[in-house]
C-alpha positions as CSV (number, residue, x, y, z in Angstrom):
1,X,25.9,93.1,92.7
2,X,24.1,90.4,90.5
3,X,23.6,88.4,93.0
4,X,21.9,91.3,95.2
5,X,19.7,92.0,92.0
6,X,18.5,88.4,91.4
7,X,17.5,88.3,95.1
8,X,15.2,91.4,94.7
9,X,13.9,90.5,92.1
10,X,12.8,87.1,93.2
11,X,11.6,88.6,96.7
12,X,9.3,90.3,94.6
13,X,8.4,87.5,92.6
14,X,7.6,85.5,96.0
15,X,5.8,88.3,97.3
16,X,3.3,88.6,93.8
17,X,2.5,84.9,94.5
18,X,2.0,85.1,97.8
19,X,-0.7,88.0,97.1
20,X,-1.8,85.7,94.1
21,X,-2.4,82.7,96.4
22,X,-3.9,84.8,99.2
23,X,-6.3,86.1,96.7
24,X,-7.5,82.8,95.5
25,X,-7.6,81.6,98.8
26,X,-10.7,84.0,98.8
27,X,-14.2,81.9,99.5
28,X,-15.6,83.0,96.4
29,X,-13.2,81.1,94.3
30,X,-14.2,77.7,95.7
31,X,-14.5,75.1,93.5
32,X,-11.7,75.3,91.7
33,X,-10.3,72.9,93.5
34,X,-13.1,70.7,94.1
35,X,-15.1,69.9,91.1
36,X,-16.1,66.1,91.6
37,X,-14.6,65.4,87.8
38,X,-16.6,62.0,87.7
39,X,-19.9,62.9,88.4
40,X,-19.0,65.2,85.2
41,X,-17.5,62.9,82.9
42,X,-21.0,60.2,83.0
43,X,-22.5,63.4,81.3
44,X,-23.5,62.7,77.7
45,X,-22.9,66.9,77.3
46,X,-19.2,66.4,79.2
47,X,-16.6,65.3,75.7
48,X,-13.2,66.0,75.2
49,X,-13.0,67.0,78.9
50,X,-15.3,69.8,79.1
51,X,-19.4,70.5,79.0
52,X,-19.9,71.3,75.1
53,X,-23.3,73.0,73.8
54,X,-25.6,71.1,71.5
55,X,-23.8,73.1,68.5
56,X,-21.0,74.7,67.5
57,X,-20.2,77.8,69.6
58,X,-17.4,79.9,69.2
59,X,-17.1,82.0,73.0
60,X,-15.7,85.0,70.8
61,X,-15.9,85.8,67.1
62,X,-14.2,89.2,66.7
63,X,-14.8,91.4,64.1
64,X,-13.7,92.8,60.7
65,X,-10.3,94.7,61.0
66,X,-9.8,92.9,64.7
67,X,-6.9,91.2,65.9
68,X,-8.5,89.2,68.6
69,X,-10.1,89.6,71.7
70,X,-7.4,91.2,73.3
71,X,-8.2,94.5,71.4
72,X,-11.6,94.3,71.5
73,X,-11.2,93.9,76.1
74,X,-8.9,97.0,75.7
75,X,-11.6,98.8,73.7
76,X,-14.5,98.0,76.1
77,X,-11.7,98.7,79.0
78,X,-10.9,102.1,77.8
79,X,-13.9,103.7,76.6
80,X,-15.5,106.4,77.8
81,X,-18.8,106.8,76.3
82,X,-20.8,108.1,78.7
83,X,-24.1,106.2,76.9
84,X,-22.9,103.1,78.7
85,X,-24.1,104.0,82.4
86,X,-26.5,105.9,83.3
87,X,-25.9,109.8,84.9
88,X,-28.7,109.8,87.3
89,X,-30.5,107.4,89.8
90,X,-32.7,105.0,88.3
91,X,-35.8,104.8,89.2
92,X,-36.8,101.5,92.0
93,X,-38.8,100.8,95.0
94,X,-38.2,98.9,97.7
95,X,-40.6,96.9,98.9
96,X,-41.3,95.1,101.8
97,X,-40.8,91.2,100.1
98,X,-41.3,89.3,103.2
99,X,-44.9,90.5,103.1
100,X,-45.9,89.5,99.9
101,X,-48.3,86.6,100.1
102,X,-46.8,83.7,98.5
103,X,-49.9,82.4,97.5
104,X,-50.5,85.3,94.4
105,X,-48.3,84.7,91.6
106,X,-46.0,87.6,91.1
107,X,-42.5,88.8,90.3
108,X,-39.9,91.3,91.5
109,X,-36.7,92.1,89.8
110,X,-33.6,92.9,91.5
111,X,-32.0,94.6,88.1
112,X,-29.6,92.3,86.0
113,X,-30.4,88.7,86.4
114,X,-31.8,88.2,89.8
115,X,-35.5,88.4,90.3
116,X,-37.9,86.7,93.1
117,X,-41.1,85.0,92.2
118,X,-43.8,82.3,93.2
119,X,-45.3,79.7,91.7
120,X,-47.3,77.0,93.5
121,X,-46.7,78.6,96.9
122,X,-43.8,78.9,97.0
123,X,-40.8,81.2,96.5
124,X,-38.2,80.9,94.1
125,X,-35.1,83.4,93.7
126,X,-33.0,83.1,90.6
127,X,-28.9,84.3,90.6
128,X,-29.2,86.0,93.2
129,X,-26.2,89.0,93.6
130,X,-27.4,91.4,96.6
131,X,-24.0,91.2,98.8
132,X,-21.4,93.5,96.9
133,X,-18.5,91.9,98.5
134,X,-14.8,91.8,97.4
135,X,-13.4,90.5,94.6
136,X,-17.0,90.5,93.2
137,X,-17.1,94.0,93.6
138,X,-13.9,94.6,91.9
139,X,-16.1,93.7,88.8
140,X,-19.8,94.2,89.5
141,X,-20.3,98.0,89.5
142,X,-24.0,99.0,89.6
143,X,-25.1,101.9,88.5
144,X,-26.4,104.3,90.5
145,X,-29.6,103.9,92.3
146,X,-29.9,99.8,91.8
147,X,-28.1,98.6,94.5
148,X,-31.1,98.9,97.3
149,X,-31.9,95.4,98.3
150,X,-29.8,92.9,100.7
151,X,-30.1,89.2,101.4
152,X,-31.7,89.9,104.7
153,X,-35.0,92.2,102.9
154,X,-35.0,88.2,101.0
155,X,-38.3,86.4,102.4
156,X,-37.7,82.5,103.2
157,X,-36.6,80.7,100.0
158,X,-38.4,77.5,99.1
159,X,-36.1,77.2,96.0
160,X,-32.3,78.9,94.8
161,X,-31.8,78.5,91.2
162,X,-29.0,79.3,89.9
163,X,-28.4,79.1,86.1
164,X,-24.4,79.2,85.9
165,X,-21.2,79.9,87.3
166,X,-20.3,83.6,86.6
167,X,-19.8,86.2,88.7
168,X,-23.0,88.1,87.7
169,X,-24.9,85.2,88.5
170,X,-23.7,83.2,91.8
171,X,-22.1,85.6,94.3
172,X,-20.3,84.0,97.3
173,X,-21.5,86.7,99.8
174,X,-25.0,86.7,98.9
175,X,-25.5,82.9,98.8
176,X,-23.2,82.5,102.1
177,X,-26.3,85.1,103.7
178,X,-28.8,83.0,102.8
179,X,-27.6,79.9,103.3
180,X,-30.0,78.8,106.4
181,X,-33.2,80.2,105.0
182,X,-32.8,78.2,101.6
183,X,-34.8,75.0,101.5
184,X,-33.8,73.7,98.2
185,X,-31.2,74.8,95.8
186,X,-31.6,73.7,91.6
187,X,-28.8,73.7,89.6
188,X,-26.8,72.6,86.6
189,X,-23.9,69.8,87.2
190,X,-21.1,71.2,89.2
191,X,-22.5,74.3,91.2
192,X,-22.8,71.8,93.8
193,X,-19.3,71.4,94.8
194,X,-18.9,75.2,94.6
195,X,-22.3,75.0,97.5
196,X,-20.9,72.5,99.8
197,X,-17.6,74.4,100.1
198,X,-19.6,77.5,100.9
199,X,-21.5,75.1,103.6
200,X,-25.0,74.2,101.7
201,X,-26.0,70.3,102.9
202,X,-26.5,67.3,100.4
203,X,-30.1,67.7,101.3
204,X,-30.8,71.1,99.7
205,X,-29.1,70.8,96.7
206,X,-30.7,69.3,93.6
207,X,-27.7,69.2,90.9
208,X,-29.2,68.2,87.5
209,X,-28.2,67.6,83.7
210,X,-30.5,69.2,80.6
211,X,-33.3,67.1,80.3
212,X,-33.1,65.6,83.7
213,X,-36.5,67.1,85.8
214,X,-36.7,66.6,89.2
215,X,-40.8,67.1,91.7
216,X,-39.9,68.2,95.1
217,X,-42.4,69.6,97.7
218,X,-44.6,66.6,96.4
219,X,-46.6,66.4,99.9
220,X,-48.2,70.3,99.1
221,X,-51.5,70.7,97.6
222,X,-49.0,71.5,94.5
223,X,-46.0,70.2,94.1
224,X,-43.2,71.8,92.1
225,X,-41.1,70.1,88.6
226,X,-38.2,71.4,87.4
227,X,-36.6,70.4,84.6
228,X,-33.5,71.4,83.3
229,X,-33.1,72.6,79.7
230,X,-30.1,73.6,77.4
231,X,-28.8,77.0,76.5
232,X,-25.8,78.1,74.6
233,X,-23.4,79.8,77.3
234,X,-20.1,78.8,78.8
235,X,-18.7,78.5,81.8
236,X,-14.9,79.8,83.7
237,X,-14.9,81.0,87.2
238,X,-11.0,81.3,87.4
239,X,-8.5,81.9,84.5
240,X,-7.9,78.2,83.4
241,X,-9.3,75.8,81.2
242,X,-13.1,76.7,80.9
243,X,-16.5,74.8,80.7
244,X,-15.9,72.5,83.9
245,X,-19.2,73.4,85.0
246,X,-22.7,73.2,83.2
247,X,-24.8,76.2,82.3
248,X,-28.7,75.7,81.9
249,X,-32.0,77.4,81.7
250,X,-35.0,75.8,83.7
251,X,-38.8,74.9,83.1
252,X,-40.6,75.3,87.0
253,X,-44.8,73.9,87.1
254,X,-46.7,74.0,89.3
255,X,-50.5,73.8,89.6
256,X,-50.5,74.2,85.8
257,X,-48.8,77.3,85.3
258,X,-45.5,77.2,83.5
259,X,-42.7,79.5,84.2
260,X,-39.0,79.5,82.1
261,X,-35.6,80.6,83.6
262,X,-33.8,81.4,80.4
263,X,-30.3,81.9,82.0
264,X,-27.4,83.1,79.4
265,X,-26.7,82.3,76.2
266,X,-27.5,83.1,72.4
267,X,-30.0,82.0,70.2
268,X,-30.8,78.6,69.1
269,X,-33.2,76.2,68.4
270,X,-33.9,75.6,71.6
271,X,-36.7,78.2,71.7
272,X,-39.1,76.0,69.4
273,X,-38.3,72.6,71.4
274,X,-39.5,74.3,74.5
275,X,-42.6,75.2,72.7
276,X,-42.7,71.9,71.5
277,X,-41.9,69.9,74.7
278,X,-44.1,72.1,76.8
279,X,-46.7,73.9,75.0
280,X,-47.7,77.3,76.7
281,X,-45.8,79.2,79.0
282,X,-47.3,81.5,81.1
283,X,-43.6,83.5,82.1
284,X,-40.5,83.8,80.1
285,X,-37.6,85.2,81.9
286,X,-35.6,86.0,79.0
287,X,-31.6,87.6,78.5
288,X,-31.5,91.4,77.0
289,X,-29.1,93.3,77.6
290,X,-24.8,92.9,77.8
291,X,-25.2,91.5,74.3
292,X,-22.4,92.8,71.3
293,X,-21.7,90.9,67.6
294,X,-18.2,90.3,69.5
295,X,-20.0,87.5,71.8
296,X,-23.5,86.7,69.7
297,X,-23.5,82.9,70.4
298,X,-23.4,83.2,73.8
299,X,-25.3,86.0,74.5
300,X,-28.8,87.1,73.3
301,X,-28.3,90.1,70.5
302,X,-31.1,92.0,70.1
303,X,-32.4,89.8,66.6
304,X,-32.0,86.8,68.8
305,X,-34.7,88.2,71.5
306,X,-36.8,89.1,68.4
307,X,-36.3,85.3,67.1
308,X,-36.7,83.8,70.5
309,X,-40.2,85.6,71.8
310,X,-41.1,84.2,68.3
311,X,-40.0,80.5,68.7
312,X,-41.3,80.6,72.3
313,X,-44.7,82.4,72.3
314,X,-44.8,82.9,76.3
315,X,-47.8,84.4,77.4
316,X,-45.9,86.9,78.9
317,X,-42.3,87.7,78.9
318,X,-39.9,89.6,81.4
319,X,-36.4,90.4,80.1
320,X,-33.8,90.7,82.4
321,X,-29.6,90.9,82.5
322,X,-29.8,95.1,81.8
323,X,-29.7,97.8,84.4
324,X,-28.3,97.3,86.6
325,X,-23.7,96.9,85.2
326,X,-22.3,98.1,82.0
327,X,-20.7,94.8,80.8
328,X,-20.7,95.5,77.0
329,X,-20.4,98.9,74.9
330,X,-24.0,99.6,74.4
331,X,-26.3,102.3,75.6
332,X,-27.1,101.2,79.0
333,X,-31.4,102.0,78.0
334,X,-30.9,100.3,74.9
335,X,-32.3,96.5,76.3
336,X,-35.4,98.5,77.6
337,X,-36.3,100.2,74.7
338,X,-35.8,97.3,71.8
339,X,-37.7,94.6,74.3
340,X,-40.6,97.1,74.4
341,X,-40.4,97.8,70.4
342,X,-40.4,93.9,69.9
343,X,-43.3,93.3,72.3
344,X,-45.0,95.8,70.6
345,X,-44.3,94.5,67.1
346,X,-45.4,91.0,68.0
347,X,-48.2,91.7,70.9
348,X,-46.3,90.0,73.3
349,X,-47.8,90.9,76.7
350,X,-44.2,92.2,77.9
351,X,-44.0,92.5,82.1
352,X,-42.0,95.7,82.2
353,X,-41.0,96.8,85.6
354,X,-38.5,98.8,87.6
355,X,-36.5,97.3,90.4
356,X,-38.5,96.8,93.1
357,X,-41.6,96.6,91.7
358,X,-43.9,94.0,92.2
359,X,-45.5,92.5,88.7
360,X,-48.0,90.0,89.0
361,X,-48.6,87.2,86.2
């Protein structure tokens, strides 16, 4: 009878891993098993065997009376505050993209952290997640209303930037999509490996450190730089040992207009170098929204917005990483409203849009 027992009981242990394995066998995983360690380790920001910000930067702080994050994921798990989603449609447009002339600057937002603009000519898509595909979408829920566009409304993309690893951020099914209409892809070191496994070429991706810049499309009337630039984030794809990838915001000129790609992460001094470094920029894409005391170093809080329009003195600014998923206990209106009581507080010409909507700069 024992004997029987132990036999179920690891048939069913055999069959959880197999289901375990099959699931991580899933695209979308990737690089897990990939990452070219090497190229990581001759980073000066790659020590004690993973990517480290420029200061401290605890991933989660807790708070008073908690016991650790544990309670604080079954909180946000469990709650049913109806303030966090919103009980209607919102309100977006779709517009016909691949008719915009790429010759105007402009800007279109997607909802959470994927937008479209131009600059110099040409096109440049940031994070894109259009493609709600499993497993993403066993995470990614978006609220109702936002989920309207599709890789194939994407017009042809002269550049894919793609701030970080996270699942919010760089979606298998939507970069698979638009794989062949992608002329160059930006990003921070170790997204590569995750592109060539999902079949990108050595010739459209451009994998840089912070403070590396790269100037492609030099043989146009205005050719593009990109530098890459800190921000205080983290990385983990997989359960596992986390920060095996980098995480980075980026600087992209062309014909003398300056746009930032702020990525994730919370508020540091980074704000004033950029000022420093590059004097006026015209467009700040900046984080708002997803943001709780729980996680305030590597997320943008509120104060931290305040602090980093402040530091940064864009001409104009367009937050983004809000409507679109509830992915933190706050009122899901709440980004909107304190970016437009900060703009108006400091007369920051704010770009606020709905999805869709087309925002020129």
């Amino acid at each position: 009878m024992r004997m029987k027992s132990l036999l179920i009981i690891l048939s069913v242990l055999a069959g959880v891993a197999g289901i375990v394995l099959a699931v991580l066998a899933h695209p979308a995983f990737g690089t897990f098993r990939h990452v070219d360690k090497e190229r990581l380790r001759q980073s000066p920001n790659y020590r004690e065997g993973m990517f480290q910000n420029q200061e401290p930067t605890p991933q989660f702080t807790g708070q008073k009376g908690d016991k650790g994050s544990l309670k604080t994921i079954w909180r946000f798990l469990t709650a049913t505050d109806t303030l966090r989603t919103p009980q209607e449609a919102l309100k977006a447009c779709k517009t016909d993209l691949q008719s915009l002339p790429a010759e105007k600057d402009w800007v279109v937002w997607f909802g959470h952290s994927s937008y479209l603009f131009t600059l110099g000519g040409k096109r440049f898509i940031v994070d894109p997640v259009l493609q709600p595909e499993y497993p993403a979408s066993l995470m990614l829920k978006p609220f109702p209303g936002t989920d309207i566009y599709r890789p194939e409304d994407m017009p042809d993309i002269d550049v894919l930037v793609i701030t970080h690893e996270h699942w919010d951020h760089m979606d298998y099914a939507t970069l698979r999509d638009l794989r062949t209409r992608v002329k160059k892809v930006i990003c921070p070191l170790g997204i590569a490996d995750y592109l060539r496994y999902w079949k990108y070429t050595d010739s459209q991706i451009i994998e840089t450190d912070w403070y590396e810049d790269v100037q492609i499309f030099e043989s146009s009337h205005s050719p593009i730089r990109i530098t890459c630039l800190p921000t205080r984030h983290f990385s983990n794809r997989l359960l596992g040992r986390g920060n095996q990838t980098l995480w980075a915001s980026f600087m992209a000129e062309a014909g003398g207009r300056k746009v930032y790609i702020g990525g994730d992460g919370g508020y540091d001094k980074r704000f004033k170098e950029i000022r420093e470094r590059f004097g006026a920029v015209d467009l700040a894409f900046l984080e708002n929204g997803q943001y709780n005391d729980n996680w305030r170093y590597i997320h943008t809080t509120p104060e931290g917005l305040e602090q980093a329009i402040t530091d940064l003195q864009a001409r104009q600014v367009f937050t983004v990483h809000h409507d679109k998923y509830a992915l933190a206990m706050h009122p899901w209106n709440e980004p909107d409203s304190i970016a437009r009581s900060i703009a108006k507080k400091h007369h920051v010409h704010l770009l606020d849009a709905a999805i869709g909507e087309v925002r020129e700069y």
